[in-house]
C-alpha positions as CSV (number, residue, x, y, z in Angstrom):
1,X,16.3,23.9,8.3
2,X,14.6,21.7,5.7
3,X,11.0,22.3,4.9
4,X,8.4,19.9,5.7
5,X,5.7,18.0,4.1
6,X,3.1,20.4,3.5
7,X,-0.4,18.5,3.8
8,X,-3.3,19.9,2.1
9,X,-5.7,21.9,4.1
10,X,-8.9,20.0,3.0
11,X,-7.4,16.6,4.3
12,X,-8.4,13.9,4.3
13,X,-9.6,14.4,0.7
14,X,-11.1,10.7,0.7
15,X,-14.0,9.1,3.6
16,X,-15.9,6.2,3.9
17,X,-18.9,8.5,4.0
18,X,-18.3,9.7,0.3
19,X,-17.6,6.1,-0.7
20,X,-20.9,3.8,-1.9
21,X,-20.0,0.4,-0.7
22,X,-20.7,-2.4,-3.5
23,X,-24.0,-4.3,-2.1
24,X,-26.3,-2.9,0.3
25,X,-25.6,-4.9,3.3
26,X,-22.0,-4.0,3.7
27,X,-20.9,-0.5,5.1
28,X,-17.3,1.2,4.0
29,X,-15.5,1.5,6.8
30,X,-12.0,2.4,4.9
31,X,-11.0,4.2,1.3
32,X,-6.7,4.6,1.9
33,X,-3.3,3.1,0.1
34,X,-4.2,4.5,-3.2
35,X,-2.0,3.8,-6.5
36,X,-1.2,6.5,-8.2
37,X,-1.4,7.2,-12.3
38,X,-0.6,10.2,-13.8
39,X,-2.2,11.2,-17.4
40,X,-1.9,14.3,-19.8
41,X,-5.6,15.5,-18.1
42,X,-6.2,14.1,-15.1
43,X,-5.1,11.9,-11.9
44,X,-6.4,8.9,-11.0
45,X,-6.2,6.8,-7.6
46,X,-6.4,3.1,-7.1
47,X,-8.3,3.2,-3.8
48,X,-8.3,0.3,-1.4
49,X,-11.8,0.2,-0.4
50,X,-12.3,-1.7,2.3
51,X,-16.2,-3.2,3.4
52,X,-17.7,-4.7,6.1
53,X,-21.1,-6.2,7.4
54,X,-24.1,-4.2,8.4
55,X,-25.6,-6.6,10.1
56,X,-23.5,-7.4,13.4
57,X,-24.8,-8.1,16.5
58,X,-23.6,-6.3,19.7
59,X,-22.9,-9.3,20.6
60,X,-21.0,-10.7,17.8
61,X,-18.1,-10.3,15.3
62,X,-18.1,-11.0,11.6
63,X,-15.2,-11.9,8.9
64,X,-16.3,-11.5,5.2
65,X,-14.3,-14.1,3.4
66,X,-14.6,-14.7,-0.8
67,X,-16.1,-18.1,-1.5
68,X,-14.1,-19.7,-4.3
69,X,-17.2,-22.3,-5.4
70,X,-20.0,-20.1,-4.3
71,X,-17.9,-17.1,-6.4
72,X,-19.2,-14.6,-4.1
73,X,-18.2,-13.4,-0.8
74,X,-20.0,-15.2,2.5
75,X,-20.0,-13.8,6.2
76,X,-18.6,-15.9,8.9
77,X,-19.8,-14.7,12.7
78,X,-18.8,-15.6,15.6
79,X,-20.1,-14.8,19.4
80,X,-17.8,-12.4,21.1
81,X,-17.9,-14.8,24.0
82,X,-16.7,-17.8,22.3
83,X,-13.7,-19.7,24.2
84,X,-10.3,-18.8,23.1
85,X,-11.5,-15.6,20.6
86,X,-8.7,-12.9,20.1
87,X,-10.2,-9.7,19.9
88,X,-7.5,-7.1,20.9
89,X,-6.8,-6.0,17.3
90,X,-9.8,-4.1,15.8
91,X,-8.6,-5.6,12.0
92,X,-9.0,-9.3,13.1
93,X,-10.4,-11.8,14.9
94,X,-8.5,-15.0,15.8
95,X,-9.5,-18.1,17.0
96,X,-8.0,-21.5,17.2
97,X,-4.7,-20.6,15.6
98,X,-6.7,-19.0,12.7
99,X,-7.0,-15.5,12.0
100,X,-9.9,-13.8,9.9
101,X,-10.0,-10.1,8.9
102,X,-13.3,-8.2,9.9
103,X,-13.3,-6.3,6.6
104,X,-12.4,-7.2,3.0
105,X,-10.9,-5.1,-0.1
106,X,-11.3,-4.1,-3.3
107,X,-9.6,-1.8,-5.6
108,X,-11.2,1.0,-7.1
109,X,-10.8,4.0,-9.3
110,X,-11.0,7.9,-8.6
111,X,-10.4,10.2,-10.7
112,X,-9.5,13.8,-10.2
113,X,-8.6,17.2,-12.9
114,X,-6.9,19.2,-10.1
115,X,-5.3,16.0,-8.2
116,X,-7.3,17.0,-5.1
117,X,-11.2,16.5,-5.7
118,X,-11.9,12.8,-7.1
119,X,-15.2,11.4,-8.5
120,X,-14.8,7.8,-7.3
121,X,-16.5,4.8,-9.3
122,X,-19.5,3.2,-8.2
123,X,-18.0,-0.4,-8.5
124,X,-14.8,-2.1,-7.8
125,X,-11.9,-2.7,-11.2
126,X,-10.7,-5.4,-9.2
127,X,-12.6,-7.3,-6.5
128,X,-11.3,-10.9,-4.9
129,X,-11.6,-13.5,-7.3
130,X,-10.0,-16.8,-6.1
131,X,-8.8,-18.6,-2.9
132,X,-5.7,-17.2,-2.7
133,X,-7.6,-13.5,-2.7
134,X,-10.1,-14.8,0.1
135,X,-9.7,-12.3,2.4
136,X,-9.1,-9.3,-0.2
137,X,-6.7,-7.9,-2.6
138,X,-5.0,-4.5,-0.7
139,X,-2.8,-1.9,-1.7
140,X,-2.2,-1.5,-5.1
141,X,0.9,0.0,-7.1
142,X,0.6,1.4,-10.5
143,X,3.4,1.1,-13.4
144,X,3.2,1.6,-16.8
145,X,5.3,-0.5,-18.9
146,X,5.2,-1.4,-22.5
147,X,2.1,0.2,-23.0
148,X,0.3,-1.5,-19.9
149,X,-1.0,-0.2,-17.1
150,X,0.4,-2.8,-14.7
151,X,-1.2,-3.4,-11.3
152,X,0.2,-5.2,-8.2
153,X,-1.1,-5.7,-5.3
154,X,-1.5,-7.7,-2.1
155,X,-3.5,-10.8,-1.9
156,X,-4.9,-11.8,1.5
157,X,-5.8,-15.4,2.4
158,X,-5.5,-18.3,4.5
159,X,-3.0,-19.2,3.1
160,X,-0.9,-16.2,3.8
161,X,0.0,-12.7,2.5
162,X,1.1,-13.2,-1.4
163,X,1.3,-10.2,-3.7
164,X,-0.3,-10.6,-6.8
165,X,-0.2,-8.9,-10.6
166,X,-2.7,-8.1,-13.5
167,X,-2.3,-5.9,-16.2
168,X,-4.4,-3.7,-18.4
169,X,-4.5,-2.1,-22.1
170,X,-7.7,0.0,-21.0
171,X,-8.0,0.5,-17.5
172,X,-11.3,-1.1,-17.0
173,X,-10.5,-4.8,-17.9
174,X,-7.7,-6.5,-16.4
175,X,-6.1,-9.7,-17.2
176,X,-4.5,-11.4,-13.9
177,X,-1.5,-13.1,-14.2
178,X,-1.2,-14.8,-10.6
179,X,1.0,-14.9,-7.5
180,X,4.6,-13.3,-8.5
181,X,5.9,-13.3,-5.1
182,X,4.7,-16.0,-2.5
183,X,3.8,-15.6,1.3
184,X,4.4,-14.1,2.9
185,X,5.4,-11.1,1.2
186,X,3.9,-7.5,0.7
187,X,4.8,-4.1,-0.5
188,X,6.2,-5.0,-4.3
189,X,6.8,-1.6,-6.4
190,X,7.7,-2.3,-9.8
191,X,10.3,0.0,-11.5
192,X,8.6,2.3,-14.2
193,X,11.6,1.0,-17.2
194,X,13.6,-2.0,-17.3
195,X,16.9,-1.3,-16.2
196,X,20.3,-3.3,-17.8
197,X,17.7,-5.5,-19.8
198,X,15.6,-6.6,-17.1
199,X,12.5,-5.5,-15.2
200,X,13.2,-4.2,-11.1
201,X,11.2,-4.5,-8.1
202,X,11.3,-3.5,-4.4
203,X,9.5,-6.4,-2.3
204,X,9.2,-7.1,1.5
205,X,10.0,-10.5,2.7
206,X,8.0,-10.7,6.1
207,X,10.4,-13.2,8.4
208,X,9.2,-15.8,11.3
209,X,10.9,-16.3,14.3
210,X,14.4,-14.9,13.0
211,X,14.7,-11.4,11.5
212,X,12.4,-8.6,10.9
213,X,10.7,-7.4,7.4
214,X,13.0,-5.6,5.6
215,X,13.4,-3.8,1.7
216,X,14.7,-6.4,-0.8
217,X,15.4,-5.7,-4.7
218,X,14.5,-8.8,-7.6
219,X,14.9,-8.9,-10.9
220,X,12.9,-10.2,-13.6
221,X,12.8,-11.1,-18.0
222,X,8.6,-11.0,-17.8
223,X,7.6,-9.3,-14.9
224,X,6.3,-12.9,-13.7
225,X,9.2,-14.7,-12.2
226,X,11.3,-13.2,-9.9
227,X,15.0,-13.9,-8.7
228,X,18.7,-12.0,-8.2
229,X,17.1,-11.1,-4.7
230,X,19.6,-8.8,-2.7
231,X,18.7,-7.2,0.9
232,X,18.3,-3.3,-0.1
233,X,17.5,-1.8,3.8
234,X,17.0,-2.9,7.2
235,X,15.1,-1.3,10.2
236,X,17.7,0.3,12.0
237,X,18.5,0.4,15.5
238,X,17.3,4.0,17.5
239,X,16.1,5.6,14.9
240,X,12.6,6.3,13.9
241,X,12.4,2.9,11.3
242,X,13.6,1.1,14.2
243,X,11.4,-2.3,14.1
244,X,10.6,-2.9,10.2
245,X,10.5,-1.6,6.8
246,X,8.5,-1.5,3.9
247,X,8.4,-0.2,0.6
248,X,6.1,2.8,-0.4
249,X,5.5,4.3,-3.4
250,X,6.7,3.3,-7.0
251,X,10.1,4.9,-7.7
252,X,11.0,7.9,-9.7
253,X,13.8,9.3,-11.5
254,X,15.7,12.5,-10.3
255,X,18.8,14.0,-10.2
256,X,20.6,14.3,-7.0
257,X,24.2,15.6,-6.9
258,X,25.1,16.4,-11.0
259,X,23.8,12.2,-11.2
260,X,20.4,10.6,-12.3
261,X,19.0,8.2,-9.1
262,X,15.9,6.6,-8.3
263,X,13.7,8.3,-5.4
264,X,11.7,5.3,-3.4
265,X,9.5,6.5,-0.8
266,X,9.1,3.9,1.8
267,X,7.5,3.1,5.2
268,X,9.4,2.4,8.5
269,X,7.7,1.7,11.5
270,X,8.6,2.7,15.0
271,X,8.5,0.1,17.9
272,X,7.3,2.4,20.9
273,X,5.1,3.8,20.5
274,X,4.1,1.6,17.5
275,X,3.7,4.2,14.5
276,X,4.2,4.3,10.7
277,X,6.1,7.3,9.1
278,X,7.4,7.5,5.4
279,X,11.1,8.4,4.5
280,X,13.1,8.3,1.5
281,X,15.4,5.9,0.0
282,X,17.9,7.5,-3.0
283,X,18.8,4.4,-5.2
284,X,21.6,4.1,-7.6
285,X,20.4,4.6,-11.0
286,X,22.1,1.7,-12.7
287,X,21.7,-1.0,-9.5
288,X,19.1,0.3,-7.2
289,X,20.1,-2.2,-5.1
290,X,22.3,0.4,-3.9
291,X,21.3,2.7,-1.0
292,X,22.7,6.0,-2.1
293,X,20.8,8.0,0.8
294,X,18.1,7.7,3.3
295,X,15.9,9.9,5.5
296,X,17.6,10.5,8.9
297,X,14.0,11.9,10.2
298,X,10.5,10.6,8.7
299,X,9.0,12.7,5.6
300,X,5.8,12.8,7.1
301,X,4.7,11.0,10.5
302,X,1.4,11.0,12.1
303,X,0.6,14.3,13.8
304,X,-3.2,14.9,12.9
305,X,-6.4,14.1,14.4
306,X,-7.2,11.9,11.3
307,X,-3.9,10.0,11.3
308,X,-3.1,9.9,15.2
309,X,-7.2,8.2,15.7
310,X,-8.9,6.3,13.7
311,X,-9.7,2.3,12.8
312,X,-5.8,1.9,13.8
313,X,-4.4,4.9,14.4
314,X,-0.7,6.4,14.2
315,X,-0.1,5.2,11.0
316,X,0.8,7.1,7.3
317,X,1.1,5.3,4.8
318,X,1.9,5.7,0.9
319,X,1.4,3.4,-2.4
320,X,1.5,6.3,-4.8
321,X,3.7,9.2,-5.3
322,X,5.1,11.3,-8.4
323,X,7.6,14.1,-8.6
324,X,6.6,17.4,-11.1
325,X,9.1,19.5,-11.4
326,X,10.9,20.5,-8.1
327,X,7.7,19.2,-5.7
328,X,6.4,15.7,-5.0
329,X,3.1,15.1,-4.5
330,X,2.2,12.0,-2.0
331,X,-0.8,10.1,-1.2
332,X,-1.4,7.9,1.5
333,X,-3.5,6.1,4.2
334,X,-4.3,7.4,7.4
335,X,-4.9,5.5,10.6
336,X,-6.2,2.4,7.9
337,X,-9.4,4.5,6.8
338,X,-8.6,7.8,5.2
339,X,-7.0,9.3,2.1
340,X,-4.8,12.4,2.4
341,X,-2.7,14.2,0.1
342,X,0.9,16.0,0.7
343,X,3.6,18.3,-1.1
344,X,6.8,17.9,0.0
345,X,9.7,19.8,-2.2
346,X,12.8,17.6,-3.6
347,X,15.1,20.0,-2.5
348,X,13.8,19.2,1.7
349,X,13.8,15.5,0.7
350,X,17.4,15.1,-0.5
351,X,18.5,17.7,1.9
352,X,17.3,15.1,4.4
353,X,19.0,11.7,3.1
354,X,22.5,10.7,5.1
């Protein structure tokens, strides 16, 4: 018997309580998704914080939305009564075709000695900043790569659900460099070296009315424009990724059999009862395009308190992940408002790939 994911016994190690929310009239109401980075002395997290309103009536519901002219972020509220609202999801509010989310992200860093207890900075590295970011900028991954510390993430508008990149020398100012994969698509990791001459990525194409969101591998010469695009994994059929897939956390190198492979962690989600679990994807070092081995059973799936309930519970979910030595150590979201950290040996993950 392989041996599970062994979650740290002072989870979740991240709250909205111990967050300070960036103006006084909005509330944190969710710190999860973190990037990870690794340095010689410390950890740091890229934490999705996401805000929302204060001031809400009983009555009413609010969307937060980034003002493009204004250059700051406005409130739109609507009553609760109003003809035709669509209320059932606790993230959104729709309404004439239109859909608004009730909170709205930033990124921002924590940073940890032991990889456990994080100090957590009093203002966003990265807040909204244009039209296409409207409704927030989510989920960040963290590469380094020619002596960068390149960041993508997802960028949430009207417009649809882009993913977006910026880059930085420093870690505190960041150039943006724009839209690199177009709605909607979500969950872009970026491999940590190019590979024969060119850059790699993992992205999620989210389909419409004909197929469901599933793992994809591109190809690029600047990190910036994107093509070769092959189907890497599907959701499949009775098993616990059975309705969609997603990728995870940014790849790393192991060995696996005598052969050097890439390690993806990545998120399926089940249909019913509708719940998000991480698994493994072993990728062929060369083309990692190539599925070499995946999880029969989920890595880790929702069984605590704090990922079962929540502001959308049943859900784990990872952006950042490393490997030292024979144990990986994986962060992730749970239920959309938590941080949590796990250990999980290499040994029980490829033991666990068919």
């Amino acid at each position: 018997m392989t041996l599970g994911p062994r979650r740290f016994p002072g989870n979740p190690i991240l709250t909205p309580s111990g967050v300070a929310a960036s103006r006084p009239d909005f509330r944190v109401v969710g710190v999860f998704n973190p990037g990870v980075l690794r340095t010689d002395d410390e950890t740091l997290l890229l934490l999705r914080v996401a805000e929302a309103p204060i001031e809400v009536g009983a009555d009413e519901v609010a969307a937060p939305i980034y003002d493009p002219f204004a250059r700051r972020i406005v409130v739109q509220r609507w009553k609760k009564t109003t003809p035709g609202i669509g209320l059932a999801d606790p993230r959104v509010v729709t309404l004439a075709g239109d859909t608004y989310l009730t909170s709205i992200s930033h990124l921002r860093w924590a940073r940890s000695k032991d990889g456990l207890a994080f100090e957590i900075d009093e203002q966003p590295c990265l807040s909204p900043a244009d039209a296409l970011e409207a409704f927030g900028i989510e989920d960040a991954r963290i590469t380094e790569l020619d002596g960068k510390t390149w960041i993508n993430y997802t960028a949430v508008s009207a417009a649809g659900i882009a993913t977006a990149l910026a880059s930085s020398r420093d870690r505190r100012s960041f150039e943006r460099h724009g839209i690199i994969f177009p709605p909607p698509n979500r969950d872009v990791t970026i491999f940590p070296e190019p590979i024969g001459g060119r850059y790699v990525a993992l992205h999620r194409p989210m389909p419409e009315g004909l197929g469901r969101p599933a793992i994809w591998f591109a190809t690029s010469r600047d990190l910036f424009s994107w093509g070769n695009h092959r189907l890497v994994a599907s959701a499949r059929k009775g098993m616990w990724d059975d309705l969609k897939v997603g990728g995870g956390a940014v790849p790393f190198r192991v060995r696996a059999d005598g052969r050097d492979a890439w390690l993806a962690i990545y998120h399926g989600v089940t249909a019913s009862p509708l719940t998000y679990s991480l698994g493994a994807l072993l990728l062929d070092a060369e083309d990692p395009s190539i599925v070499l081995g995946r999880s029969r059973e989920p890595l880790l799936s929702p069984e605590m308190p704090y990922e079962t309930s929540g502001f959308f519970g049943n859900v784990v979910f990872s952006c950042g992940a490393y490997a030292e030595g024979e144990e990986v150590r994986i962060y992730y979201g749970a239920a959309d408002g938590v941080t949590c950290a796990a250990d999980v040996s290499l040994a029980s993950i490829l033991q666990g790939l068919a």
